[in-house]
N, C-alpha and C positions, 0 to 999 in steps of 0.2 A: 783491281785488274779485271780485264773482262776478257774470258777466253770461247772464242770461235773456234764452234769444230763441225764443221771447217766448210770454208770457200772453197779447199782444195781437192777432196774429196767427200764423200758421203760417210762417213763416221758411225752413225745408227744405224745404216744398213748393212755395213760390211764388217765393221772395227769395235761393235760393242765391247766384245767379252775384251781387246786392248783399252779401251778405252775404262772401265770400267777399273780392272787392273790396276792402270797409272792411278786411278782417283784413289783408291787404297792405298797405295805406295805413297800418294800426295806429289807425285812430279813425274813428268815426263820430259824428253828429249827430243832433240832432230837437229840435223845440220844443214850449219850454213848455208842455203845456195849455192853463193858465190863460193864457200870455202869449207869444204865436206870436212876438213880435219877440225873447224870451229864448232862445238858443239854446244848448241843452245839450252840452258835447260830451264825449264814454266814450272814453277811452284804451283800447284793444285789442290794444294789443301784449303781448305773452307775458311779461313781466317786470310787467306789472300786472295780468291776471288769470289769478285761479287758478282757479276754475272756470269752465266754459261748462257751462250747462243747455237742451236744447234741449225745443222742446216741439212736435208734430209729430203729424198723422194721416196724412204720404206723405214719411217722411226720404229715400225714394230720388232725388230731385237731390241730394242732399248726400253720398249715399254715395261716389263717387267723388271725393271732395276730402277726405276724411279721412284718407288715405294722407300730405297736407300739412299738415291739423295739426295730425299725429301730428309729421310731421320740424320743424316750428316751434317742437314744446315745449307746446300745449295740452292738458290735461285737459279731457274734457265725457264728459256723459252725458246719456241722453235721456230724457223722458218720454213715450210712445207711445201714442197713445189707438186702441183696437179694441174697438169698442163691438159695429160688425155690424149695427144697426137699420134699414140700408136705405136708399134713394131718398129718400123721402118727409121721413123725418127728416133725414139728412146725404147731399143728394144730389148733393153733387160731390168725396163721399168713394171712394176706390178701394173696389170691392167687399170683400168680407171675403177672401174665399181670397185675391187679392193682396197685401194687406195683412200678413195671415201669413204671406205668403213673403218678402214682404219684413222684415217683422219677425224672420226665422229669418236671414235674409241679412244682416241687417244683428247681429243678433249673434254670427254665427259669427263679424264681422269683428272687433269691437270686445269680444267678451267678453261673456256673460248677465248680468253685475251691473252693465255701463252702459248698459243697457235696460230702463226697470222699462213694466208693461203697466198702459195705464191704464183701465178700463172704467167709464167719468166719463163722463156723468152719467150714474145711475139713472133712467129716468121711468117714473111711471107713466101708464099708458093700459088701456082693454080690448083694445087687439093686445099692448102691453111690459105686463103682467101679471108678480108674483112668480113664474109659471110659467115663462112666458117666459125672463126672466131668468134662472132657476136653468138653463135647457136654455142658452141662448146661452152664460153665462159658463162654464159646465163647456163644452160647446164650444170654444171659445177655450183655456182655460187646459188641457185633453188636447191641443191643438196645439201649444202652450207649452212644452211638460213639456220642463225644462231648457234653454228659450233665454232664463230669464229667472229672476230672484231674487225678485221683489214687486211686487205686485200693488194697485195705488189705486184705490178706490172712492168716489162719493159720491153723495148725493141731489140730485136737481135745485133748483137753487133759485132761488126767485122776485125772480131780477133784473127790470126793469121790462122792457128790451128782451127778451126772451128770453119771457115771460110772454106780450106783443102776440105773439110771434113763434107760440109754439105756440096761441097761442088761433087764429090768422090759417089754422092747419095743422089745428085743430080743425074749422073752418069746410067747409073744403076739402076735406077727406078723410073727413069725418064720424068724427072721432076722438072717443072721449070717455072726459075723464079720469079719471081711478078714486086711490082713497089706498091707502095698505097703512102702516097707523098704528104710530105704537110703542106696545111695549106689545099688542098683541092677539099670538095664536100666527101669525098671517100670516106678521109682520114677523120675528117671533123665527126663526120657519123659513127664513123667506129667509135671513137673515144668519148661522146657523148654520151651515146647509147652503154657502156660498157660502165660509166659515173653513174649512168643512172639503175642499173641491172645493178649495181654493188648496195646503192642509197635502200632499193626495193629489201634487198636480202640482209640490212642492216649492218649494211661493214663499210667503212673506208677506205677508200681507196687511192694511193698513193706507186707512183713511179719511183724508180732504182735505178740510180747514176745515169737518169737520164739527161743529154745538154736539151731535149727539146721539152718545151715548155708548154704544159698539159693543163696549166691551169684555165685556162677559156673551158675546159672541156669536163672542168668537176674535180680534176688529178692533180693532187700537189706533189711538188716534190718530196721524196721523203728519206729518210732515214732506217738502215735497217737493223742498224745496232744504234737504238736512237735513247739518249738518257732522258728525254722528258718521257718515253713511252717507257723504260724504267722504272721510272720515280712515280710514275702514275697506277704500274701494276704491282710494284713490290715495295711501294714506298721509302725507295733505297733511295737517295741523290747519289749522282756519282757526276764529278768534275774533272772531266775528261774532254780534251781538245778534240778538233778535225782530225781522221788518221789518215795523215800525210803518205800513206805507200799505197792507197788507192787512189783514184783519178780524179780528177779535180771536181766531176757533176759528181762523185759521189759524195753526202752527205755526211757517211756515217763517222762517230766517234772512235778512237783508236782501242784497239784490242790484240791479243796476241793468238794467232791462229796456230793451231799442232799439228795440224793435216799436213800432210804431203802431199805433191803434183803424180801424175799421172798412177793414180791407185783405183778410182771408180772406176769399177768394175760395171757400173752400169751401161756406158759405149754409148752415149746420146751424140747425135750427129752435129748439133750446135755446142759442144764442151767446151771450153775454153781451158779446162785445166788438166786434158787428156791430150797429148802432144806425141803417145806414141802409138802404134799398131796394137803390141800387145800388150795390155796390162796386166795379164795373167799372168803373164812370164814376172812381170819386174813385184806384183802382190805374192808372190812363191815365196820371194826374201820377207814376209812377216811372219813376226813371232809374236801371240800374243801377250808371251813374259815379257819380250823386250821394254828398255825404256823408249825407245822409239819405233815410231809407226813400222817404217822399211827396214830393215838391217838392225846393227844393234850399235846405236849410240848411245851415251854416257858421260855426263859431266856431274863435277864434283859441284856441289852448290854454289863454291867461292864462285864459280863461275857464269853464274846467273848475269843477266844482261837486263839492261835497263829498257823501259820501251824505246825509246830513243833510239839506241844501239842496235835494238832489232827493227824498228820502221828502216832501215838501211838495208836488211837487206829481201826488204819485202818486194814484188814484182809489182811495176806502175800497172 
């Protein structure tokens, strides 16, 4: 089993000292979706999963507990998103220069190939312009150079939440948003130049759930909970299907996530998994005893669910 923590929120930055907890206990909880009184409960002991995937724009509360579970027997690797756009956009993100030290810090610890750099989402705007981008991401990826193996990109996309959220930031800032099309030399040159700025700093570079097709331009599609880049860093195999509750460009193999929705606290203007005003208010309800992230859910083991059963009630 392979547990993602999480698409849904940020886990390392906000939720260690919970998340850390449940891996002691060996389980944790969360309910249904669809059905708050069905409560789910993820076996977390080291004999039932084989990877942990973290996903993270501030892994450093977590860094000091991976010394533990390293001696407990987990594998994990991270996905690290250093985008660098600022306040405005993700403005309760660590600035950039911190961010990259901790991003070097946190590879010297754990090895360049279980830290891949994520620079999700793309947006366009007239400040984040194809220019723009091609300066910030060579930026980043010359401070990179060898604390990391691969490189994930992708284009913004128009989740509903996330859409109200940058129009809301449009309003505010007088931003206005601009396209950079496929198909014109724009787009070709960004995506070019950006294969080639990853090949220079020695990383590959790979797209995420994207439908458009980046390979003319160096960018394969890729995988971010991928078992061949498993079995190639930890020498695990793990025979694991498509996971059917994410959208159909996306690649990845099925896992079970323990995040909960609207808990990041970090307020990035493209979220997609922040759907309300205040998230302070509704993070108030964590306890870091509980077995679950929000409130206090609780199931008896018999009640453990199958992946199957949970790809049901994951969000397309």
């Amino acid at each position: 089993m392979i547990i993602s923590a999480s698409r849904r929120t940020d886990i390392p930055a906000f939720f260690t000292e919970w998340f850390m907890n449940r891996i002691r206990k060996g389980y944790c909880s969360f309910p249904n979706p669809m059905n708050a009184h069905n409560v789910v409960r993820v076996d977390l002991t080291p004999e039932q999963v084989d990877v942990i995937v973290f996903w993270t724009k501030n892994p450093a509360p977590l860094i000091p507990h991976l010394e533990e579970l390293d001696a407990l027997g987990y594998r994990y690797y991270f996905h690290y998103t250093l985008n660098g756009y600022g306040l405005d956009i993700e403005p309760r993100v660590p600035p950039l220069h911190e961010g990259i030290t901790t991003f070097k810090r946190l590879a010297d610890k754990v090895g360049p190939r279980k830290v891949i750099w994520r620079y999700d989402p793309i947006i366009f705007t007239e400040r984040t312009s194809p220019n723009y981008h091609l300066d910030r991401f060579g930026e980043i990826a010359d401070q990179l150079n060898r604390h990391t193996s691969r490189v994930v990109i992708s284009i913004v996309d128009e989740y509903r939440a996330a859409v109200s959220r940058l129009k809301r930031l449009a309003q505010a800032l007088d931003y206005h948003t601009r396209s950079c099309k496929p198909g014109t030399d724009e787009f070709a040159n960004l995506f070019t130049t950006m294969s080639g700025i990853a090949q220079r700093n020695n990383m590959e570079i790979f797209s995420c759930a994207e439908e458009l097709d980046l390979d003319a331009y160096g960018i394969r599609h890729g995988k971010c909970i991928d078992n061949a880049y498993i079995t190639a860093v930890f020498g695990h195999e793990i025979r694991v299907g498509k996971d059917k509750s994410q959208r159909m460009a996306c690649g990845c193999i099925a896992s079970r996530d323990i995040g909960m929705y609207d808990t990041c606290l970090h307020d990035c203007a493209y979220c997609y998994a922040t759907r309300i005003k205040d998230t302070k208010q509704r993070v108030e309800q964590h306890d870091p005893q509980s077995p679950s992230l929000i409130g206090l859910h609780d199931a008896e083991p018999k009640q453990e669910q199958t992946s199957a059963q949970l790809s049901m009630f994951e969000e397309k």
